[in-house]
Gaussian input, Z-matrix of N, CA and C with variables (Angstrom, degrees):
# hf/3-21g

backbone

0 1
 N
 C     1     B1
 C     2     B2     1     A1
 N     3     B3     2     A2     1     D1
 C     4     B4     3     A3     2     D2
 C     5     B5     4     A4     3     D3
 N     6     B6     5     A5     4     D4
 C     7     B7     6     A6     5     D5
 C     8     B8     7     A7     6     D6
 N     9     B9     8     A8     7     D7
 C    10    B10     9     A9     8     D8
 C    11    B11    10    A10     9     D9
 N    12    B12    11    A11    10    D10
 C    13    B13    12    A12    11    D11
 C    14    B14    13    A13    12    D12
 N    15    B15    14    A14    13    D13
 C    16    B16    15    A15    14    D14
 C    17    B17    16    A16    15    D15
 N    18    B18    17    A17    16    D16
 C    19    B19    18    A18    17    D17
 C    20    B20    19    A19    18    D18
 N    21    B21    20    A20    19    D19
 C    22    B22    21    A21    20    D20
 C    23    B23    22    A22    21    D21
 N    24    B24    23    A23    22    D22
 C    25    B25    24    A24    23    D23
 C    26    B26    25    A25    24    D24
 N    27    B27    26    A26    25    D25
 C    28    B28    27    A27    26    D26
 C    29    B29    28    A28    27    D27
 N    30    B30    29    A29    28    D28
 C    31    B31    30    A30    29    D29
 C    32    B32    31    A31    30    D30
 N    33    B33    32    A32    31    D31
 C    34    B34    33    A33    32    D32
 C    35    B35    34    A34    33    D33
 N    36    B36    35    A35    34    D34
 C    37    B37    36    A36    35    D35
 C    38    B38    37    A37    36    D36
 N    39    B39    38    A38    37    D37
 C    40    B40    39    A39    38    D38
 C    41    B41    40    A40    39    D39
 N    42    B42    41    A41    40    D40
 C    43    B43    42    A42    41    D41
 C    44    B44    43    A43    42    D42
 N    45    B45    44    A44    43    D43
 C    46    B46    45    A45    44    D44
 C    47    B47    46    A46    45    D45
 N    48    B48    47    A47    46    D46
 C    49    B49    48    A48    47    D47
 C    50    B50    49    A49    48    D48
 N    51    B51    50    A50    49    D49
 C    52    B52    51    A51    50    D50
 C    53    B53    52    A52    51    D51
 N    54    B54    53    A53    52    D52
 C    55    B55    54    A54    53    D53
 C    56    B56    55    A55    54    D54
 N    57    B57    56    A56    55    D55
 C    58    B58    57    A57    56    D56
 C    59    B59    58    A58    57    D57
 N    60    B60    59    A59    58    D58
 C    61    B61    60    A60    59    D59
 C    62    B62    61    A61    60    D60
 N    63    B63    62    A62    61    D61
 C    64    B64    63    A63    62    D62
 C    65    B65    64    A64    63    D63
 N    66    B66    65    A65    64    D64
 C    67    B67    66    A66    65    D65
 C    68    B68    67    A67    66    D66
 N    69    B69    68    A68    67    D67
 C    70    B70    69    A69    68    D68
 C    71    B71    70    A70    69    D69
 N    72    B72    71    A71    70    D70
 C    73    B73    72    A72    71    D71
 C    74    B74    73    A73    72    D72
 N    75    B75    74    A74    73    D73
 C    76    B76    75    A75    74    D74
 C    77    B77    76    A76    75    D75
 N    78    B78    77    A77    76    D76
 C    79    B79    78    A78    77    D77
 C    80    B80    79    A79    78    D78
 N    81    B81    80    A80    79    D79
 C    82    B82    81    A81    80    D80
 C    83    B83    82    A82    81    D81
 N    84    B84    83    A83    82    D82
 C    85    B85    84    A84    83    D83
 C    86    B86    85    A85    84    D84
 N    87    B87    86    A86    85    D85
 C    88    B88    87    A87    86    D86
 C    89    B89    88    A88    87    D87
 N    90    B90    89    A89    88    D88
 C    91    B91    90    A90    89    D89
 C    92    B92    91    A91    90    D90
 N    93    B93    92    A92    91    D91
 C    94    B94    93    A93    92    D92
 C    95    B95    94    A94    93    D93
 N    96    B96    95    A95    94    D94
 C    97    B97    96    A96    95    D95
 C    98    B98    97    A97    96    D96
 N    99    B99    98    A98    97    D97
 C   100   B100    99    A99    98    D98
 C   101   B101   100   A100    99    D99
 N   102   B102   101   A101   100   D100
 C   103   B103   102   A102   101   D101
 C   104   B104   103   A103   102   D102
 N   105   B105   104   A104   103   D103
 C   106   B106   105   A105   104   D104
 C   107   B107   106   A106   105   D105
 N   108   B108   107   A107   106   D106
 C   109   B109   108   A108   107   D107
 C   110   B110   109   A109   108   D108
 N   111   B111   110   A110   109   D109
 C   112   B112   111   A111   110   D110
 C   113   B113   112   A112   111   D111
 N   114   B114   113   A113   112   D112
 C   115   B115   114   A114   113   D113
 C   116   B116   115   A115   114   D114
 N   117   B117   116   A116   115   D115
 C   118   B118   117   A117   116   D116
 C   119   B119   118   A118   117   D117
 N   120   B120   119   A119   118   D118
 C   121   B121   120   A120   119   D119
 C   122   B122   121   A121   120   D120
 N   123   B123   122   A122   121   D121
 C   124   B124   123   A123   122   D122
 C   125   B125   124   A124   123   D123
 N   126   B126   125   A125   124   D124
 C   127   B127   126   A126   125   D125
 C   128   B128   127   A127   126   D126
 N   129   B129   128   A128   127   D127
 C   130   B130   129   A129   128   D128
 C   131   B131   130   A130   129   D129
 N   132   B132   131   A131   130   D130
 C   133   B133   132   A132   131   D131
 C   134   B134   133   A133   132   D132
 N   135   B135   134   A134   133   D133
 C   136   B136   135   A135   134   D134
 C   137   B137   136   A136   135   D135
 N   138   B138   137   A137   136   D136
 C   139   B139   138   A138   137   D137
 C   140   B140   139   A139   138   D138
 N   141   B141   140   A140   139   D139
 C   142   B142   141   A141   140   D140
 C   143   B143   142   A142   141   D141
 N   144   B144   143   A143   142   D142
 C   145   B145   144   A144   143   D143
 C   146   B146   145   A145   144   D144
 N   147   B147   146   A146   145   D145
 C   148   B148   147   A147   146   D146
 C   149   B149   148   A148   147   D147
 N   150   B150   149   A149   148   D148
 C   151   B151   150   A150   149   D149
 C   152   B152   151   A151   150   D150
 N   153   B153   152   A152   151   D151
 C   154   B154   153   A153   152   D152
 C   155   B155   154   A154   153   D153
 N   156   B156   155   A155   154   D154
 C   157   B157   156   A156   155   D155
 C   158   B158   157   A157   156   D156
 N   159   B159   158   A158   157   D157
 C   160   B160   159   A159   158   D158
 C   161   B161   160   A160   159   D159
 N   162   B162   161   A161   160   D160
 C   163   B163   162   A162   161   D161
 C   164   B164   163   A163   162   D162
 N   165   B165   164   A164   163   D163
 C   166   B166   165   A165   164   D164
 C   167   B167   166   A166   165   D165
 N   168   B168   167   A167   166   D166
 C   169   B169   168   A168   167   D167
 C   170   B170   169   A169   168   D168
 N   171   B171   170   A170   169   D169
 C   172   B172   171   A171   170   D170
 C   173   B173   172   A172   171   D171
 N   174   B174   173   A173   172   D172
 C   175   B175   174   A174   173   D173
 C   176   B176   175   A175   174   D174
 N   177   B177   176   A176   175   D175
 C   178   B178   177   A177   176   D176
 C   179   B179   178   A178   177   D177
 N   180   B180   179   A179   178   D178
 C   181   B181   180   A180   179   D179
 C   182   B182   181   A181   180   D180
 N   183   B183   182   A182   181   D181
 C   184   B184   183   A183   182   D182
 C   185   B185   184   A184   183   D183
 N   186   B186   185   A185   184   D184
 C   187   B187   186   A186   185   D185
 C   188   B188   187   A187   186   D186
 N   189   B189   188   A188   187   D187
 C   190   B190   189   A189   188   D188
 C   191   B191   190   A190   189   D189
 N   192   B192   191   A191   190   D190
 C   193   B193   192   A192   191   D191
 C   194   B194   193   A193   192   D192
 N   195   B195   194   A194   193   D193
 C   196   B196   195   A195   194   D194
 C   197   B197   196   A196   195   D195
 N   198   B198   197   A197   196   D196
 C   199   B199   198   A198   197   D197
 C   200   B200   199   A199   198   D198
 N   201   B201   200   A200   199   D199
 C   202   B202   201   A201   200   D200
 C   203   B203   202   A202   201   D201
 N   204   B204   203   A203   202   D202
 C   205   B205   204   A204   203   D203
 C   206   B206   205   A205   204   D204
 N   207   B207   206   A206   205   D205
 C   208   B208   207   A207   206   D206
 C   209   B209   208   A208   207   D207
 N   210   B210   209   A209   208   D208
 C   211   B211   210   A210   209   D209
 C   212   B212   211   A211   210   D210
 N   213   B213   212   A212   211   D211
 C   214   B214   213   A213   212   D212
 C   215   B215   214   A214   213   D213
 N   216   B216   215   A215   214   D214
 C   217   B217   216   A216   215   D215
 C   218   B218   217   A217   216   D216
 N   219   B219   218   A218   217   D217
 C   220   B220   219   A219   218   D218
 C   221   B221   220   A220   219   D219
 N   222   B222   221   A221   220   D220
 C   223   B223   222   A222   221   D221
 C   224   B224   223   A223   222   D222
 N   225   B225   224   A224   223   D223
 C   226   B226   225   A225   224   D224
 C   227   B227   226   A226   225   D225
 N   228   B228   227   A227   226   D226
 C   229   B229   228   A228   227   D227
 C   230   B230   229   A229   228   D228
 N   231   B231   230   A230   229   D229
 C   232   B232   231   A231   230   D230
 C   233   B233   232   A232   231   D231
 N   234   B234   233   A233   232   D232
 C   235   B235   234   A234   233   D233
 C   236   B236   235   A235   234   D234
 N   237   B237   236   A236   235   D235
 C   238   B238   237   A237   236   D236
 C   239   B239   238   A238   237   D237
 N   240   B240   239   A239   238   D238
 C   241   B241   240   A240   239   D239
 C   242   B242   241   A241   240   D240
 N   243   B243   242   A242   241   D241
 C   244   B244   243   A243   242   D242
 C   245   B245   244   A244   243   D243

   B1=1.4597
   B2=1.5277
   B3=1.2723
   B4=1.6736
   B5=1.3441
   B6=1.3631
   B7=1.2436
   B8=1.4184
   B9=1.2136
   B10=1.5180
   B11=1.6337
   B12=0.8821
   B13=1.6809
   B14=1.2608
   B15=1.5997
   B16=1.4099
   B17=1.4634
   B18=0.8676
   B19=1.5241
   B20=1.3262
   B21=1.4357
   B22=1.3493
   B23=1.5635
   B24=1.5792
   B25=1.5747
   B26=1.8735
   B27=1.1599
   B28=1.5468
   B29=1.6344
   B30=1.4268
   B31=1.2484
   B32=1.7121
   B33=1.4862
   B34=1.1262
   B35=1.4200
   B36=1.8034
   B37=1.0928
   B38=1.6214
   B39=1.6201
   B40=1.5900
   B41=1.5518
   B42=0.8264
   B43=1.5089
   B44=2.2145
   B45=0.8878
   B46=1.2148
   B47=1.8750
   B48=1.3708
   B49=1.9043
   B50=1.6636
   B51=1.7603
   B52=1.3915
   B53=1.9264
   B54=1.5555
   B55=1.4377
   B56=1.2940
   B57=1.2495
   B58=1.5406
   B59=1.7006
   B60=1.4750
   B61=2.1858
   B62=1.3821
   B63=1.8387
   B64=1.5856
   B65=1.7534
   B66=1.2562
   B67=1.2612
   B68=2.1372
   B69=1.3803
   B70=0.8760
   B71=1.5421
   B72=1.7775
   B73=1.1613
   B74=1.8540
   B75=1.8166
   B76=1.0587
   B77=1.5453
   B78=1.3262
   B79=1.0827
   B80=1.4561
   B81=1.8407
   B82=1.2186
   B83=2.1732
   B84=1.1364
   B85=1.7890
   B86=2.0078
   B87=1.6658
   B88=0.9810
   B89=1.2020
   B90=1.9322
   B91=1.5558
   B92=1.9587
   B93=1.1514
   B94=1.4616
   B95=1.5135
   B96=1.5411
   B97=1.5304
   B98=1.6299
   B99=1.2210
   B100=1.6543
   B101=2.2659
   B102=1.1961
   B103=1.3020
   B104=1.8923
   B105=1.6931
   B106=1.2908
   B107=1.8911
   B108=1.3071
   B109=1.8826
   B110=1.1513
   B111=1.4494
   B112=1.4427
   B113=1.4365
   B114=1.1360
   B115=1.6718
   B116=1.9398
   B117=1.3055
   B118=1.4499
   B119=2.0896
   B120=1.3748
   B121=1.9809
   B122=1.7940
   B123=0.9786
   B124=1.6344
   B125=1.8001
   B126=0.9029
   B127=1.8046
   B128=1.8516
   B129=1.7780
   B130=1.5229
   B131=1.2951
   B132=1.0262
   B133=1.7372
   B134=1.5909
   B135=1.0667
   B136=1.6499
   B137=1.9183
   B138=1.5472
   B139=1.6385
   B140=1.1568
   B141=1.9466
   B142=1.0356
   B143=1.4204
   B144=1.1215
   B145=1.7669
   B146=1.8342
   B147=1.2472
   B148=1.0484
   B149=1.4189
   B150=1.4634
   B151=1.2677
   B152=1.3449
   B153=1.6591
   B154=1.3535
   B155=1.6041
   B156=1.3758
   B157=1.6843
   B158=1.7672
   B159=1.1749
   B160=1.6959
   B161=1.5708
   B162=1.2451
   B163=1.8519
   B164=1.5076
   B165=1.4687
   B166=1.5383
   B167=1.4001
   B168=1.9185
   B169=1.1164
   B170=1.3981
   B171=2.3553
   B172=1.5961
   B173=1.3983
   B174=1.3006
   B175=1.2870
   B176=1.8467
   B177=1.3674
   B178=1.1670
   B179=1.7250
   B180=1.2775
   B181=1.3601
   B182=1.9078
   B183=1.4659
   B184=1.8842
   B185=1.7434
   B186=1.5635
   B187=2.1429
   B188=1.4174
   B189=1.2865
   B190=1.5180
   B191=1.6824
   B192=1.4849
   B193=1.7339
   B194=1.6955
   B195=1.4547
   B196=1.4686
   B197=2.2138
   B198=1.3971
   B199=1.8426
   B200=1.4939
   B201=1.3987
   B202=1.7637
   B203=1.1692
   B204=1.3448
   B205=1.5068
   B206=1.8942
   B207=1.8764
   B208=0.9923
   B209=2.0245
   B210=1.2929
   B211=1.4027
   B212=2.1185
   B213=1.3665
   B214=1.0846
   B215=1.6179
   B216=1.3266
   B217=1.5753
   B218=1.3633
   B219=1.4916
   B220=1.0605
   B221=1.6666
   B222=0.9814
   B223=1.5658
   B224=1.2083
   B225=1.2282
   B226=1.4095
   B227=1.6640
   B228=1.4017
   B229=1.3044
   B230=1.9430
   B231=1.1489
   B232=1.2776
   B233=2.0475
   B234=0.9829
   B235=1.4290
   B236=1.4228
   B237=1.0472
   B238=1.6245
   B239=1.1118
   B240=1.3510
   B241=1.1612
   B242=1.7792
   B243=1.1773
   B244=0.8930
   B245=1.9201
   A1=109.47
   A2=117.67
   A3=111.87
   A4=98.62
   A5=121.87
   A6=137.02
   A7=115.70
   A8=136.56
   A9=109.50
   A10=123.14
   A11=94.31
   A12=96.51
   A13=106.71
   A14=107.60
   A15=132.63
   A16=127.97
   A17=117.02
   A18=120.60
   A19=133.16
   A20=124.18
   A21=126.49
   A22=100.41
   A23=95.56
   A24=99.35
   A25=117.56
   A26=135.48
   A27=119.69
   A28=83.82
   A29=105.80
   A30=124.34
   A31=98.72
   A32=119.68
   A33=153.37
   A34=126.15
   A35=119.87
   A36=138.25
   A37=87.95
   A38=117.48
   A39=109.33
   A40=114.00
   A41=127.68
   A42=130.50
   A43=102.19
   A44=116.18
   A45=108.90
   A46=103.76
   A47=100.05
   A48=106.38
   A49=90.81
   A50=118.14
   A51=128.49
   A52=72.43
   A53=122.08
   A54=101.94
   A55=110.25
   A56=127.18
   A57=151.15
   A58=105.28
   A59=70.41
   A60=85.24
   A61=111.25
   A62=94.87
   A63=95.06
   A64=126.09
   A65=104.14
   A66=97.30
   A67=107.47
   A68=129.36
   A69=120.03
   A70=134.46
   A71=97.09
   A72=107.09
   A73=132.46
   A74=84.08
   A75=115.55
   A76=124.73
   A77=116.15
   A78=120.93
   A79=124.26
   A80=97.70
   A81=127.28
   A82=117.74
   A83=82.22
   A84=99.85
   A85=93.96
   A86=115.33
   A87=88.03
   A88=131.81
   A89=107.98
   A90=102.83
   A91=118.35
   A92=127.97
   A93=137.47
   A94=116.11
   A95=112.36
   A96=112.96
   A97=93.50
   A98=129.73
   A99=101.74
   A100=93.15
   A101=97.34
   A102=93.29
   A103=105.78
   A104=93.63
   A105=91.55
   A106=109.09
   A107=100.53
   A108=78.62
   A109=119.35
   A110=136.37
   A111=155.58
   A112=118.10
   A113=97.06
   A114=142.55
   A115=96.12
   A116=106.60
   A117=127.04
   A118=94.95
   A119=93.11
   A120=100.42
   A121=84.74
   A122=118.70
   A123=111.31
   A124=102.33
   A125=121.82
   A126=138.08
   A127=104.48
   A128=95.59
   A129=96.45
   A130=123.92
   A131=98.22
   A132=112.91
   A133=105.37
   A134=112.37
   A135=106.20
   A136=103.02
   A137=119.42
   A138=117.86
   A139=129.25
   A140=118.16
   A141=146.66
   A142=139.20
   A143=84.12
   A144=111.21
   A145=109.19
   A146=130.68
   A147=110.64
   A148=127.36
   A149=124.20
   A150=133.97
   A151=124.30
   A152=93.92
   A153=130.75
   A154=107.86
   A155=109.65
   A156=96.77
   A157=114.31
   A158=103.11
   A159=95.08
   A160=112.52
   A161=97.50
   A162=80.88
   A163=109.33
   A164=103.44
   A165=119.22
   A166=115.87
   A167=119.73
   A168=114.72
   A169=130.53
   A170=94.40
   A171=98.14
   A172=88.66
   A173=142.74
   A174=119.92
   A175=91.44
   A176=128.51
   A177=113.15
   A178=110.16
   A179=100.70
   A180=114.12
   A181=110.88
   A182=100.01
   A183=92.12
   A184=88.70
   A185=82.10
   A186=92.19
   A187=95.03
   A188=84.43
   A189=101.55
   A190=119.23
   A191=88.03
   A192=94.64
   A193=113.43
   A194=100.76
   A195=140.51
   A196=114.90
   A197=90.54
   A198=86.13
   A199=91.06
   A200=130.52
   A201=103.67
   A202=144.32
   A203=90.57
   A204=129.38
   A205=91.52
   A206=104.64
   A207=92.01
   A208=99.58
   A209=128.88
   A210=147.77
   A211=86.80
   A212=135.16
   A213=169.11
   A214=74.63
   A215=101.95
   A216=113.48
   A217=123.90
   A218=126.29
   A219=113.25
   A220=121.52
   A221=111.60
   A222=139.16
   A223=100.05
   A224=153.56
   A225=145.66
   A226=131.27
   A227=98.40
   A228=93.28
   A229=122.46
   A230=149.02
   A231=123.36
   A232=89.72
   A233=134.94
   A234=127.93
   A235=129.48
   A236=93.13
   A237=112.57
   A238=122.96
   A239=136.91
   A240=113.26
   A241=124.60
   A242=131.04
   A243=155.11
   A244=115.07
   D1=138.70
   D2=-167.92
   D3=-107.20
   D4=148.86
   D5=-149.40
   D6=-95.49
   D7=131.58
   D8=-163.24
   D9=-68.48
   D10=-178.96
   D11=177.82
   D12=-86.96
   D13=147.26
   D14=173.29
   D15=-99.21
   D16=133.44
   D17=-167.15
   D18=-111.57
   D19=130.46
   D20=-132.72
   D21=-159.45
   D22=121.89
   D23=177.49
   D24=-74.05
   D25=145.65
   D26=-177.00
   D27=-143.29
   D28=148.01
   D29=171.94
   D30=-109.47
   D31=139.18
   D32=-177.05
   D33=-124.50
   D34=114.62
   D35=175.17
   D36=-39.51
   D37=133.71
   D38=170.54
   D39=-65.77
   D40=-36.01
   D41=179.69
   D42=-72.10
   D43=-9.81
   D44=175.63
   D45=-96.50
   D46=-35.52
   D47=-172.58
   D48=-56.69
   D49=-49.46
   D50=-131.76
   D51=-72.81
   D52=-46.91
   D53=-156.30
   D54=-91.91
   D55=4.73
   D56=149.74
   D57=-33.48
   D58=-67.75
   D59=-169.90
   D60=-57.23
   D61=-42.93
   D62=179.30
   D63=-61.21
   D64=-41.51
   D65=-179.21
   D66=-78.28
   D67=-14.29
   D68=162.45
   D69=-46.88
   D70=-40.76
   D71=-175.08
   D72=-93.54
   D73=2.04
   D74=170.72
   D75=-89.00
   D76=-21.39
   D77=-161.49
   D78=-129.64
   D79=11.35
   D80=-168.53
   D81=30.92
   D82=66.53
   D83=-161.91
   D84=-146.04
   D85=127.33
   D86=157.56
   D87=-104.46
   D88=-170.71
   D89=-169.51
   D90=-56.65
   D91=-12.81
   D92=167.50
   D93=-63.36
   D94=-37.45
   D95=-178.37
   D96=-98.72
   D97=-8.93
   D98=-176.44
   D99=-102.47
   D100=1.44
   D101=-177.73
   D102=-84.43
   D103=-54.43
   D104=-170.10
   D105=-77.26
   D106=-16.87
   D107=162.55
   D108=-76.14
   D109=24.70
   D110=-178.60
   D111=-95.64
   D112=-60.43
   D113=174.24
   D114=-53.85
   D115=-59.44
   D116=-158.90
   D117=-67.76
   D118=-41.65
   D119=-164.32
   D120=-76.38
   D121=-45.74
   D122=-154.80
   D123=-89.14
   D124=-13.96
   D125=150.19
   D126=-45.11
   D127=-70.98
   D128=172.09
   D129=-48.45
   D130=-79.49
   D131=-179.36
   D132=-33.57
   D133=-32.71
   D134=-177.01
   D135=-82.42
   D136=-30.66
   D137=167.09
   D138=-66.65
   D139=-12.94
   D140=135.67
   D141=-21.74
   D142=-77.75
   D143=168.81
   D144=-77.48
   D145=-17.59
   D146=152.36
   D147=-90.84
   D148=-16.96
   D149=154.20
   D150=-13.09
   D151=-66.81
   D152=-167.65
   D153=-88.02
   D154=-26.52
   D155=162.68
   D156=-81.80
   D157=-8.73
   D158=175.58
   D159=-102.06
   D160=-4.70
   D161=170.78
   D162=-121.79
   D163=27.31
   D164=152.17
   D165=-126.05
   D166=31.76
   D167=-178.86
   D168=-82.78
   D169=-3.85
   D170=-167.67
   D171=-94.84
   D172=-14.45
   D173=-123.60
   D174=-92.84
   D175=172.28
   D176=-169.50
   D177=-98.76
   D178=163.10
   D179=-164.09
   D180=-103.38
   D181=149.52
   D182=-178.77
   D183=-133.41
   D184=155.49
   D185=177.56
   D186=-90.18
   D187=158.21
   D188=159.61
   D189=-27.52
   D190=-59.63
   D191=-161.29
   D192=-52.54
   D193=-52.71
   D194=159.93
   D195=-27.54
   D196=-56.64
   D197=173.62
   D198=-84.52
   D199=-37.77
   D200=167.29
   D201=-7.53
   D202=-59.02
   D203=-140.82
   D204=-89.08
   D205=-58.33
   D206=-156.87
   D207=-83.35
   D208=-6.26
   D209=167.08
   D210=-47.96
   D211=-56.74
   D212=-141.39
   D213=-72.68
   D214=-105.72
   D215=-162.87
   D216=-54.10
   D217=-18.56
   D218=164.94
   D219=-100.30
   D220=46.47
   D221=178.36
   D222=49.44
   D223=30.71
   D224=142.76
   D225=-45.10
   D226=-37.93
   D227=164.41
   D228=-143.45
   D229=148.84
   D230=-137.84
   D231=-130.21
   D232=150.66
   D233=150.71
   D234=-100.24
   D235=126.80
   D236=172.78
   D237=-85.97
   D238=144.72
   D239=160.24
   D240=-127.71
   D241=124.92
   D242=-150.43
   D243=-47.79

């Protein structure tokens, strides 16, 4: 049984509500289902990206200074000095 919906005030850039409405009324969908399939893609995309940070959690890591350095010696990048 699916649970009802919950309700939630959101404030909206006016130019984002105005193209909100527009595509609502375009797409015979309202602004709640084109919001929360929004909500729903950027949920994923974020289970995604942790996915992908855990099955790159062994691999080894370089500092800043370190990809510099090696950016440095293999002529990728050169210093000047000012």
């Amino acid at each position: 049984m699916a649970q009802p919906s919950k309700r939630s005030t959101v404030y909206f850039d006016p130019e984002f509500h105005a193209a909100l409405r527009l595509k609502s009324a375009h797409s015979n969908r309202t602004v709640s289902d084109i919001v929360n399939d929004a909500v729903r893609a950027a949920l994923a995309e974020d289970q995604e990206d942790l996915a992908a940070f855990e099955d790159r959690v062994a691999e080894p890591t370089m500092s800043y200074e370190a990809l510099l350095d090696d950016l440095k010696a293999h002529g990728k990048i050169t210093i000047t000095c000012a």
